[in-house]
N, C-alpha and C positions, 0 to 999 in steps of 0.2 A: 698190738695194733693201736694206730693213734690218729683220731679225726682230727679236724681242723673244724669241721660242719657236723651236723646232722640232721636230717629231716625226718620226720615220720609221716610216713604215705600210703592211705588207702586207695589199694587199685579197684577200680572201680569200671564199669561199660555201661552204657545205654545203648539197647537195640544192637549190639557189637561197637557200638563207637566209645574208646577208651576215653575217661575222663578221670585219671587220678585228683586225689583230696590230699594236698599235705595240712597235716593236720597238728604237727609241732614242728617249731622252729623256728618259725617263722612269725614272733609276736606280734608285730606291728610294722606299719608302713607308715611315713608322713603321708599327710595329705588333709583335706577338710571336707573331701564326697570321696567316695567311692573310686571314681572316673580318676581325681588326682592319685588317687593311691597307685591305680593300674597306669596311668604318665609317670610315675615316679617308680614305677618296678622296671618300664621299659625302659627309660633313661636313664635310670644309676644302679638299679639291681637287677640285671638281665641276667646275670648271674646264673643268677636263682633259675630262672626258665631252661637257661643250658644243660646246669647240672642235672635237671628230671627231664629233658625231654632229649638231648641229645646224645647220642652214642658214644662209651660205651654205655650209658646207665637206661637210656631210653631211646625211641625210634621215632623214626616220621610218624606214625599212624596211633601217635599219643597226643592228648592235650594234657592240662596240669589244672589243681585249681588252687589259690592259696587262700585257706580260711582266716577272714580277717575280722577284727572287732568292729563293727557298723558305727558309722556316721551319722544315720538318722537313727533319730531315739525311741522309732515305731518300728525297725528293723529286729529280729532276734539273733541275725549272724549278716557278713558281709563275706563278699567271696573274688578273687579277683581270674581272667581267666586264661591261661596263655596257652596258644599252639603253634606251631611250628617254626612259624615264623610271625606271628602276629600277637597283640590283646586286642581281643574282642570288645566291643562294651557288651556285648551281651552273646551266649550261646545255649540253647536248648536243651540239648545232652547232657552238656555239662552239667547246667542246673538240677536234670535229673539227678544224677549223678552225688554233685552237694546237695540234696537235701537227704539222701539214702545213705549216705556215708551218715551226716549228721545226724538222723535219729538211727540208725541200727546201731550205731557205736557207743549211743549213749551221749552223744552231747551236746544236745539237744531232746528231754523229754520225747518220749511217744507216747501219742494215746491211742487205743483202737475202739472204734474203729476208721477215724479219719482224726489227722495231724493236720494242722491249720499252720503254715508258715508265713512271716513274711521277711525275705530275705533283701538285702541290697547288693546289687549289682551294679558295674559299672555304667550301664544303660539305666538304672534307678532302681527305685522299689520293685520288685518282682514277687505276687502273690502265688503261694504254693498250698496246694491242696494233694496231701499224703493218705491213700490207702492204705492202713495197716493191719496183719493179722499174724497172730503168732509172734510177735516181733520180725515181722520180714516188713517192707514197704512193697507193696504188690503193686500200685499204680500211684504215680508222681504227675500232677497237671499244675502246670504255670499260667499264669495270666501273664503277658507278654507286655512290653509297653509297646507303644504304638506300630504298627507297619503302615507301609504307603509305596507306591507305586512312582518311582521318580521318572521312567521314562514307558511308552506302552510303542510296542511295533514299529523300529527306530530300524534303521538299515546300519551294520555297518562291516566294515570294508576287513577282511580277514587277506592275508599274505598268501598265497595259494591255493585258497577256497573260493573266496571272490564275495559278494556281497551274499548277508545273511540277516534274517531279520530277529531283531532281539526285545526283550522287554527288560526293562532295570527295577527290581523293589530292595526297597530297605526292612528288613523285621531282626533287627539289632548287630547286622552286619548287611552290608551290599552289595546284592549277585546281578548277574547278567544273566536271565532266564533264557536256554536255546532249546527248541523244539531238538531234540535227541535222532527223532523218524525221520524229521528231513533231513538228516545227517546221515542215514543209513544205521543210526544204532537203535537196539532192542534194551538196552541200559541192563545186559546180561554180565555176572562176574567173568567170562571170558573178554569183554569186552574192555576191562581197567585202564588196561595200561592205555589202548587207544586214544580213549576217553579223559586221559590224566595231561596226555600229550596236545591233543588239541584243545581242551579246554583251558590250558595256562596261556596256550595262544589266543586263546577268543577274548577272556580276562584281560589280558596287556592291552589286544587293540581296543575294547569297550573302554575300558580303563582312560585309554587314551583319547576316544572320540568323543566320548558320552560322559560331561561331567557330569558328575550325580552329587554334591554336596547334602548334608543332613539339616531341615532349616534350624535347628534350636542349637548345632553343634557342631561347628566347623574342625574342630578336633577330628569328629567323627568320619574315617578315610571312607573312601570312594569306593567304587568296586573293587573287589579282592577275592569276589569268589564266580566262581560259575558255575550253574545250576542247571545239569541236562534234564527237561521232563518227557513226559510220555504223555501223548493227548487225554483229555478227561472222558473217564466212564462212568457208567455207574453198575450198581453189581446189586440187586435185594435193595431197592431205590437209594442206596449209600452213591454217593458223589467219591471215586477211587483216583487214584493215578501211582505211577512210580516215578521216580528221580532220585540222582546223584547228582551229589555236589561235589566240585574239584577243591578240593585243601589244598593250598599252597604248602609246599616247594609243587606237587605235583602228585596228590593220591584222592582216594574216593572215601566220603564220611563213609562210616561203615552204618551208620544211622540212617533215617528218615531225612532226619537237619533239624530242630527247631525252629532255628531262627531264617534258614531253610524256607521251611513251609511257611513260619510266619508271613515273609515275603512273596511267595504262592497266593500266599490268600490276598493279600493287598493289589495283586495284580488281577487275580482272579473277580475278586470285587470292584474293581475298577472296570473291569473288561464286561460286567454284566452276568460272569457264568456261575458266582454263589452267592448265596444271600444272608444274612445276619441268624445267626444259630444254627443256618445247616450244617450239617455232621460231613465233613472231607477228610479220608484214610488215607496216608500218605506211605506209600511203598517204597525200601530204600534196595540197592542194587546185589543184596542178602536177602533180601524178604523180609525183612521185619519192618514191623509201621508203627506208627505215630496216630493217634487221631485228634482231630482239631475240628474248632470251628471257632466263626468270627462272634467275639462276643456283645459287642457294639460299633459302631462308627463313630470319628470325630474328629478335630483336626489339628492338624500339625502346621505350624506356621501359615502358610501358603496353600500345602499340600493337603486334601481330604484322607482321610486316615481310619484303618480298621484296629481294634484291640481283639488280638489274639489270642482263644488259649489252647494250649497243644498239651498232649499227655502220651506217656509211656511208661517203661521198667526200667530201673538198673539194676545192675548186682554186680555186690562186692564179690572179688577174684581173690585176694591177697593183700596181706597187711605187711608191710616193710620198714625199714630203713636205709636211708640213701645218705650218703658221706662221703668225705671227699680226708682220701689219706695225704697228709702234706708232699710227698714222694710222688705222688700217682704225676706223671708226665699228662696226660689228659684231666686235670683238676675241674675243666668246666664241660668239656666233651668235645666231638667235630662231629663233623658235615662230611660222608662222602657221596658222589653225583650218582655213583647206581642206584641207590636208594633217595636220595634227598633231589636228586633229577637235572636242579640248576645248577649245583655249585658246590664249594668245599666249603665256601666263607658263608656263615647265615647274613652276615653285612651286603654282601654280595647280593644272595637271593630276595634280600628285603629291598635293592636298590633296581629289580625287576619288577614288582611287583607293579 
C-alpha cells in the first residue's frame, strides 16, 4: 500500500453531532487571521474537506475540523471548521468537539478540575471553560462572540406554502428561525426527512428575500441555515424549548446547534422573552441539550448585540487515518442525491444555497 496523503482524525460527537479533529497532516495554511486561513482552505484546498467529509470516506451527517497554529498570540490553538457544504466562521459543537479532542489526547495540557482555553476561530477568539475528571472532559462551555437578531417577524413568501412569518439571527452562522407548530411539526425524529425537505426550501427563499449581511464582515454569508423551534416553556422555573436545525445539502444537526442557539438568544432577547444570565435548555430533535445563557449585551456595528455562552459534552468514538491511494478512482470522494438530497456535484449544491 502506497499513500499519496495522510491525515490523522479524531472522531469525535457533541450531543450526537459528529465533529471530527484532524489532527496531523495538515501543518499549516497561509493566511494572517483565522477567517483567511478558512478563505484560503475553501478556495485552494477544498480538497482537504472532500476527502473527510465525502463518501466514500465520510457522509453528509459529518463536519471536519483542521487544527491549526493561531494567529493571535493570546490564542493556545486555532481551528478551522468545514461541513458539508460550507466554512463556518464559527460552530458550537464543533468547538466542543476541538477542545475534547485537544486535551484528552494530550495536546494540549489538562488540569482538573477546570481547563481554561482560549482558542481562535474563524469567527475570532473563542473563550473555553473545560470540566475535567479523571482525564475525561465531562462539560465544555464557550463564550460565543457576538449574536444579534438581523431581522424579527418578517413575512416571507414560500413556493406552495404561501406566506410564513420568520425571524433572522446571526450567532456565528445565519438561520431563518420558523415556528416548527405552525407548520404542523412536533420536531420528532420521525419527522427528518420532512423537515430536511422543507427547510432547504424556506432557507433558499429567506436567503433570497431577506438580506441579512454581518456588519463587521461582508465575507460572512447570509442565511444558510434554518432553525425549526418549538414555543418557549419553562419546566422547575428553567426557560426550555426544542429545535433542529437543517444542515445543508439537506439533514438535521444531531445537536442542540451552538451557534444554533447562540442565534435563539439574540432573537429571544431582542424579542423581550430572556434576560442577561437567565439559564435557557436547549432540546435537539435526539434529546440531548445544550444550556446556555446570555452573558452580557453589546454592540455590533449597527446592530444591538448579546454575548453568548452555551455548554455541553463530547466524546471521542475513534481514532484514524484517512489517505488517499494514488489508484483509488474517487481520490477526493462524491456526492450522491439520495443521501446529499441536491445533487452529485457539491459545486452544484453550493450554487443553491
Amino acid at each position: 500500500m502506497r499513500w499519496s496523503k495522510v491525515l490523522n482524525v479524531v472522531s469525535c460527537h457533541a450531543e450526537g453531532e459528529v465533529g471530527n479533529v484532524v489532527t496531523g497532516g495538515v501543518f499549516d495554511i497561509p493566511g494572517s487571521t483565522m477567517f483567511e486561513k478558512m478563505m484560503y482552505l475553501e478556495e485552494s484546498r477544498d480538497e482537504l474537506r472532500k476527502l473527510c467529509l465525502f463518501e466514500p470516506r465520510g457522509s453528509a451527517n459529518q463536519s471536519v475540523n483542521f487544527i491549526l497554529p493561531p494567529t493571535d498570540p493570546r490564542a493556545q490553538m486555532g481551528y478551522v471548521i468545514a461541513e458539508s457544504t460550507e466554512y463556518p466562521a464559527m460552530s458550537g459543537s464543533n468547538t466542543m468537539c476541538v477542545a475534547t479532542v485537544l486535551l484528552e489526547t494530550g495536546i494540549l495540557p489538562m488540569t482538573e478540575p477546570v481547563t481554561e482555553l482560549l482558542l481562535e476561530a474563524p469567527a475570532g477568539l473563542i473563550k473555553v471553560r473545560c470540566e475535567c475528571s479523571r482525564g475525561k472532559v465531562t462539560k465544555v462551555e464557550f463564550t460565543n462572540q457576538p449574536a444579534f437578531a438581523n431581522h424579527l417577524d418578517k413575512v416571507v413568501e414560500i413556493e406552495g406554502l404561501g406566506s410564513i412569518v420568520v425571524d433572522v439571527g446571526y450567532g456565528g452562522m445565519t438561520y431563518v428561525l420558523v415556528d416548527a407548530q405552525n407548520l404542523g411539526f412536533s420536531i420528532t425524529p420521525d419527522e427528518a426527512r420532512d423537515l430536511c425537505e422543507l427547510g432547504q426550501t424556506i432557507k433558499a427563499a429567506a436567503a433570497e428575500q431577506l438580506s441579512s449581511p454581518h456588519p463587521l464582515n461582508p465575507l460572512i454569508k447570509g442565511i444558510t441555515q434554518t432553525e425549526f423551534v418549538l414555543p418557549l416553556r419553562r419546566e422547575n422555573g428553567v426557560l426550555m424549548s426544542r429545535n433542529t436545525v437543517i444542515v445543508s445539502p439537506g439533514r438535521c444537526d444531531r445537536s442542540p446547534c451552538g451557534t444554533g442557539t447562540s442565534a435563539r438568544l439574540a432573537v429571544m432577547h431582542a424579542k423581550g422573552q430572556i434576560g442577561v444570565g437567565e439559564k435557557f435548555v436547549h432540546e435537539s430533535i435526539i434529546g440531548s441539550v445544550f444550556e446556555s445563557r446570555i452573558e452580557s449585551v453589546t454592540q455590533l456595528g449597527s446592530y444591538p448585540a448579546v454575548v453568548p455562552i452555551v455548554s455541553g459534552q463530547a466524546w471521542i468514538s475513534a481514532m484514524s487515518q484517512v489517505g488517499i491511494d494514488p489508484s483509488d478512482r474517487f481520490q477526493t470522494g462524491f456526492t450522491l442525491s439520495d443521501t446529499w438530497l441536491e445533487a452529485v456535484d457539491d459545486k452544484l449544491i453550493k450554487s443553491r444555497l
